[in-house]
Structures are given as C-alpha cells and as structure tokens.
C-alpha positions as CSV (number, residue, x, y, z in Angstrom):
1,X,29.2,27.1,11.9
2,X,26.9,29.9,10.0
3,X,27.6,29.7,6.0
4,X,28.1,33.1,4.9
5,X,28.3,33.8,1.4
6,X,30.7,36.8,-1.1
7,X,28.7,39.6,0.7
8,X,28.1,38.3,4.6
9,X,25.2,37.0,4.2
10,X,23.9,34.1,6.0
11,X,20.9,31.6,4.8
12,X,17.4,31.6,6.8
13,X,16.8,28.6,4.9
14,X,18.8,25.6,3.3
15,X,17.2,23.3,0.3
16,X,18.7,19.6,-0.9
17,X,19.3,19.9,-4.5
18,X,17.5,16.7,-5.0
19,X,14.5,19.3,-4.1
20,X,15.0,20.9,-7.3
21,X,15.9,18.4,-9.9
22,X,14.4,17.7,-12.6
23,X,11.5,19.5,-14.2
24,X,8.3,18.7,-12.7
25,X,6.5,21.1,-10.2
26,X,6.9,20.4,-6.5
27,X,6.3,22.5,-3.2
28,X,9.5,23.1,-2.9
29,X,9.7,24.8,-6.0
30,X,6.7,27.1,-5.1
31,X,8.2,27.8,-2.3
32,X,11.8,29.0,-3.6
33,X,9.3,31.5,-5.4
34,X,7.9,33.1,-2.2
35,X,11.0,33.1,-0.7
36,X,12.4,34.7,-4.2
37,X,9.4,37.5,-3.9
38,X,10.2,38.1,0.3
39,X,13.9,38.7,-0.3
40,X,14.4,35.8,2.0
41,X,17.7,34.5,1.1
42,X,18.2,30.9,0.8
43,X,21.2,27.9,-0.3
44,X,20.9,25.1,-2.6
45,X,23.1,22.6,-1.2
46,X,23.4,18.4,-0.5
47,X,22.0,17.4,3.1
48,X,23.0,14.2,5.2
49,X,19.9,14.7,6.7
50,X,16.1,15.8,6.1
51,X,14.9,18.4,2.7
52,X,14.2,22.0,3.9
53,X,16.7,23.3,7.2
54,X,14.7,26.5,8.7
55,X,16.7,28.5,12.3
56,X,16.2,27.4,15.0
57,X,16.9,23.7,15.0
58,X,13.6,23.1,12.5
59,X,14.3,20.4,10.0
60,X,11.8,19.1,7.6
61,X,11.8,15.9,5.5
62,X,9.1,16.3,2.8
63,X,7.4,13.0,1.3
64,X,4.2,12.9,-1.4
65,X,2.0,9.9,0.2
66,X,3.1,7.9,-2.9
67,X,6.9,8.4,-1.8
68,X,6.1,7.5,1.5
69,X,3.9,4.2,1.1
70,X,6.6,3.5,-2.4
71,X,9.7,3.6,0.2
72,X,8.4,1.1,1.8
73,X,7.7,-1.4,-1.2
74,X,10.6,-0.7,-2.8
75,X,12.6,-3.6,-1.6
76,X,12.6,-5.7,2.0
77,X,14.8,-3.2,3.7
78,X,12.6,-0.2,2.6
79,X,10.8,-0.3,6.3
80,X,14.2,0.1,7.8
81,X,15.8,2.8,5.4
82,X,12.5,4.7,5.9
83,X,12.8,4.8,9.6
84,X,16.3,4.8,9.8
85,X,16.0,8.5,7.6
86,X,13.3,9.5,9.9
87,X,15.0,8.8,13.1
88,X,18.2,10.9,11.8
89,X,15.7,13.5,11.7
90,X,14.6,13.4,15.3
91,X,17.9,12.7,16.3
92,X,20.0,15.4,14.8
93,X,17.8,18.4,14.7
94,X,15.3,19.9,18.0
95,X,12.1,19.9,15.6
96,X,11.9,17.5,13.4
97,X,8.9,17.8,10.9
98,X,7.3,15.3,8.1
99,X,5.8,17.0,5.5
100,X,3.0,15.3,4.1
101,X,2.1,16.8,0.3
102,X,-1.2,15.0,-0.3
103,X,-1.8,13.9,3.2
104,X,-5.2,15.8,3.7
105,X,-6.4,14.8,0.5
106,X,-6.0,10.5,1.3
107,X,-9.2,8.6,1.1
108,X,-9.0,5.8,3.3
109,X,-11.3,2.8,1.3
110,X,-11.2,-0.3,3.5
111,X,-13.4,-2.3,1.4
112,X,-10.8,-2.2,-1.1
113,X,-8.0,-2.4,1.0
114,X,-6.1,0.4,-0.3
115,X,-6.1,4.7,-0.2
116,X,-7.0,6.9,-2.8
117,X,-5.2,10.1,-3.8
118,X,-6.4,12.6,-6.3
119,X,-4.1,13.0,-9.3
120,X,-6.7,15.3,-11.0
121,X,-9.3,17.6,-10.2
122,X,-11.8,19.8,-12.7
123,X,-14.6,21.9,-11.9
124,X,-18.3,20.9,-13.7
125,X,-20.4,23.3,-11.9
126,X,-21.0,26.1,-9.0
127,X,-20.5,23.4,-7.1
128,X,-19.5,20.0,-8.2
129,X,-15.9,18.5,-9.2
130,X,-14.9,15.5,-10.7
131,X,-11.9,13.9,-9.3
132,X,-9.2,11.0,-10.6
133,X,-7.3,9.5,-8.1
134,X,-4.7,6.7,-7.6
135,X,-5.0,3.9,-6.1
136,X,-2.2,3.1,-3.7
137,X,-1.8,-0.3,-2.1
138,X,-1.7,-0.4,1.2
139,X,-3.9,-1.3,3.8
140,X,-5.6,2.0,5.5
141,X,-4.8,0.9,8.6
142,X,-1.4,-0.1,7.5
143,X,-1.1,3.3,6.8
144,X,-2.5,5.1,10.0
145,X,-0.4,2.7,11.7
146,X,2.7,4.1,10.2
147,X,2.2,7.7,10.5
148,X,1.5,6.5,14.4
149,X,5.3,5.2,14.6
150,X,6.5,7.8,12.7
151,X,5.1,10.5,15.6
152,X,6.1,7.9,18.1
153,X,9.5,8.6,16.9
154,X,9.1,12.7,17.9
155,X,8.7,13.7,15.1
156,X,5.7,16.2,13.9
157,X,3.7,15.2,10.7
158,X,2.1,18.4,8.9
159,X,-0.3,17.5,6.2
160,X,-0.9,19.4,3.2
161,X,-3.6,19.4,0.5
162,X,-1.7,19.8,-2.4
163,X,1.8,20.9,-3.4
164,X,1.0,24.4,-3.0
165,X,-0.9,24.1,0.3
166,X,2.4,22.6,1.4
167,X,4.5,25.2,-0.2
168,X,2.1,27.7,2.0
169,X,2.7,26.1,5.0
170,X,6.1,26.0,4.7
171,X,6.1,29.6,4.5
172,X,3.8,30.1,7.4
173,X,6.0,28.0,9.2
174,X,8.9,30.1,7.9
175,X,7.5,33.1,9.1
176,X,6.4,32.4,12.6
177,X,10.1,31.7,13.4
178,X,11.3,34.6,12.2
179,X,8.5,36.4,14.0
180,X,9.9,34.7,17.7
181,X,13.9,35.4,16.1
182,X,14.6,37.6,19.4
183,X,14.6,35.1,21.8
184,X,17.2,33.0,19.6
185,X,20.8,32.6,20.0
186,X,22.6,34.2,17.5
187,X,23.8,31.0,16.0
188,X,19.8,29.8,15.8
189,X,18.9,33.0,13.3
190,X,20.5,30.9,10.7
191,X,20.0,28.0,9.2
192,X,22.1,25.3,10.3
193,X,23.3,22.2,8.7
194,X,24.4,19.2,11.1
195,X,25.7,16.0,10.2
196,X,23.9,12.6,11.1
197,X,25.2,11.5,14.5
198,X,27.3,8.8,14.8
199,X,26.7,6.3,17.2
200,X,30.1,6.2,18.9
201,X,29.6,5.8,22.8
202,X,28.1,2.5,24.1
203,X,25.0,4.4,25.1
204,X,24.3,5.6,22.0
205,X,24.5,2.0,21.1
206,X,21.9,1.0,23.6
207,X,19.8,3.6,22.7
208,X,19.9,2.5,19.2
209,X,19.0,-0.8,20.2
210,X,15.8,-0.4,22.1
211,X,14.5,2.7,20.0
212,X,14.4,0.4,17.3
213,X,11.6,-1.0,18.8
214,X,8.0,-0.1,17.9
215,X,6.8,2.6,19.7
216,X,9.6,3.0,21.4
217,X,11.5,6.8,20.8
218,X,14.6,7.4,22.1
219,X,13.0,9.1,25.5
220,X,11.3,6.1,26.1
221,X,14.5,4.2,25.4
222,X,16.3,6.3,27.9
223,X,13.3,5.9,30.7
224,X,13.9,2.2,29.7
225,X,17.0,2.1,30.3
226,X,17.3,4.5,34.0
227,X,14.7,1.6,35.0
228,X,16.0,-1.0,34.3
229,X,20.2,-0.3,33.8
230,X,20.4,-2.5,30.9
231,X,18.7,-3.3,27.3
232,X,19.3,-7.3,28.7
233,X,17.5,-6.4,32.0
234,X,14.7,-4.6,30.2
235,X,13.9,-7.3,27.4
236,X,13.9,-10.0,30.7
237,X,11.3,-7.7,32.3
238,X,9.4,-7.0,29.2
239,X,5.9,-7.7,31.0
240,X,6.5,-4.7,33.8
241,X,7.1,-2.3,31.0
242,X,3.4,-0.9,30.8
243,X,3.9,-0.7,35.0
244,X,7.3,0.9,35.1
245,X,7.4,3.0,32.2
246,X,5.8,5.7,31.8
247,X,4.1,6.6,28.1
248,X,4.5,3.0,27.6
249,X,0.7,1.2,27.5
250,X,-0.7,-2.3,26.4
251,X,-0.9,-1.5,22.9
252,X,2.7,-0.6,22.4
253,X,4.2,-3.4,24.7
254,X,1.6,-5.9,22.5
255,X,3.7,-4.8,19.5
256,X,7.0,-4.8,21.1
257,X,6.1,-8.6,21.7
258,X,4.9,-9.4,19.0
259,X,8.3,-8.1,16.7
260,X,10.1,-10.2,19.7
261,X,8.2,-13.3,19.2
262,X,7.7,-13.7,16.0
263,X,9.6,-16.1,14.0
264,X,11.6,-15.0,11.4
265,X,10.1,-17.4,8.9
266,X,6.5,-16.1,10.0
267,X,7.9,-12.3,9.7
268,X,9.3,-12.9,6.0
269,X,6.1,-14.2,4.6
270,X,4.2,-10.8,6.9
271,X,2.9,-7.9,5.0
272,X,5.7,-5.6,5.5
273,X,3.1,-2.9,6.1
C-alpha cells in the first residue's frame, strides 16, 4: 500500500532512522541534502528490511567495509546474521543492492594479511597526498571471497569511494529510475516498504535449506530442487551437481563439500572468514 502523508503525497524514497542517528556524517546524510535541494520528497521511518527503499522494487542495504568485515567478528553467529540480512534483501525486494562506502578505496596487502582503508587524506603538493589508513583484519582473499557470496546471493554490490561518492551514486541511481517512471505500474512510482517473508510453505522451507549453502542462491536452489525433487535426493547426488545444474561449477560444489564434510570440531577452531 502507498504511504501518503497530510497533503497526498507519496515518498520516492524511504530512509531507516538508524540512517540518521547520531551525529557523525554519513552518505545518507549527504544524500537527504540533495534530495532536500531536488524537492524529492522522502520518509524517515523503521525498516524490517535493508537502509534506503527507492520505486520500483530497488532496495539498498548500505555497509562502511569496517561494518561489513566488524559484522562478521562480532560474535560466532555474525557470518549467519550477516547473510541472513542480506538474503532478506534479495528475497523481499526485485533489486537488491549493497552499498559499499569505502569499497573502491580497499588496499588489499597480502603480505600482511589484512586490507587497508583510508581514514585520512591531505594534500602536500600539485600532486602528492599523504594518506592514514586502518588496518582491518581480514584476510584479502577472505574478503573477495565474501563479496563473491554475497553476489552469489543476487544481490548487486555498488562500490563507492567515500561517503559522498556514495551519497552521489545514490542519487544517480535515484535519478535514472525516475527517468524510466513511465513504464512503471502505478504502485512502483513509490516507494514501497515490504515486510521480511516468512517462510510458511514447505517449499519455502526447502528453499531455505539448500540456499544456505555456499554459492548456492535461491535460483540455483530451485533448479536444484526441479532436478532432483528433493533437498535429500540432491545432497545423495551431490557429485552430479556441476553436470546437472546449470551455474553450478567445480569451485562452488568444492565448497558446498567442503561445509558438508567438515567436522564440526574442525569448523569451530576455522577462521570464520
């Protein structure tokens, strides 16, 4: 159902308030500015599910690279509260988008074993900066590896230099929609929020099940299952999947394996990452 508000008007665009708390600069605070100085009207409001809600089904979760690589240190269960969050995403809304503030500024440093990210930049000549960046523990394949699972899941990352590159290409984004607005549904003009599905049929269940699986999205859980009927019949023919399935090759059926095979006490002492 479209929101309207005291004089009819409906929102192009629908913020979390956690967005907006407290008092340090974000993108999403430059961006309430542009959309302040286009007369683009907008709601500050609680979402179940992702940060910025733009028409036509476009739903973005934004995350600094610390947030992202911190959510999944933060306890043992980070991993799975991470993806569980970004698989509400993809599930609930038509284009799910991660938006990466930072992410084209990360310097990968495998020597150290870690990424860098610039906290600090200051000009010294016509040409020449000086940087300070953080270092942030994780393994930079540890982290390319992610972002891979994270697309794996449908969803689209968008990097961004800096908060206001991201704030710009939120905007951009912004714009081209409302550019193609004619050949939306009435209902799509608007923002829309939805609520995170519930799982409440048995498929949804089995699709659950086997998405949870690296690599595995919920199309490839569905092509799993019209293959093979069942999630028991699929795991008991886990070799053919790289024959039967399309979009599913070596590497991902490796992984699959491997999470299968592993023992537990062999997983708990694993770098989560």
């Amino acid at each position: 159902m479209v929101q309207l508000d005291l004089f009819g008007r409906a929102p192009e665009v629908i913020i979390d308030v956690h967005e907006v708390s407290g008092e340090k600069e974000n993108a999403v605070k430059i961006f309430i500015r542009m959309l302040s100085e286009r007369n683009i009207y907008f709601k500050i409001e609680k979402l179940p599910v992702g940060d910025i809600i733009f028409p036509a089904g476009y739903a973005i979760e934004r995350k600094t690279v610390r947030d992202l690589v911190n959510s999944l240190s933060g306890s043992k269960n980070g991993r799975l509260r991470l993806f569980e969050q970004i698989r509400a995403l993809a599930d609930t809304y038509e284009h799910p988008i991660l938006l990466l503030e930072g992410g084209l500024a990360v310097t990968l440093d495998p020597i150290n074993k870690c990424i860098h990210v610039p906290i600090h930049r200051k000009k010294i000549g016509e040409r020449l900066w000086i940087w300070t960046t953080e270092q942030i523990n994780i393994h930079p394949n540890s982290y390319e590896s992610l972002l891979r699972e994270i697309e794996n899941l449908g969803v689209k990352i968008i990097k961004s230099f800096d908060s206001q590159h991201a704030a710009f290409l939120l905007i951009g984004l912004l714009e081209s929609i409302r550019k193609n607005v004619a050949k939306y549904s009435p209902r799509e003009k608007y923002a829309l929020v939805r609520a995170k599905p519930k799982m409440k049929s048995l498929l949804d269940q089995q699709l659950f099940f086997l998405s949870g699986l690296p690599g595995i999205n919920a199309s490839r859980a569905r092509k799993i299952l019209e293959i093979y009927h069942t999630p028991y019949n699929a795991i008991m023919k886990i070799n053919r999947w790289d024959i039967d399935v399309e979009g599913i090759g070596e590497k991902i059926l490796e992984r699959v394996k491997k999470l299968l095979n592993t023992h537990y006490k062999i997983a708990e002492k694993a770098n989560p990452v």
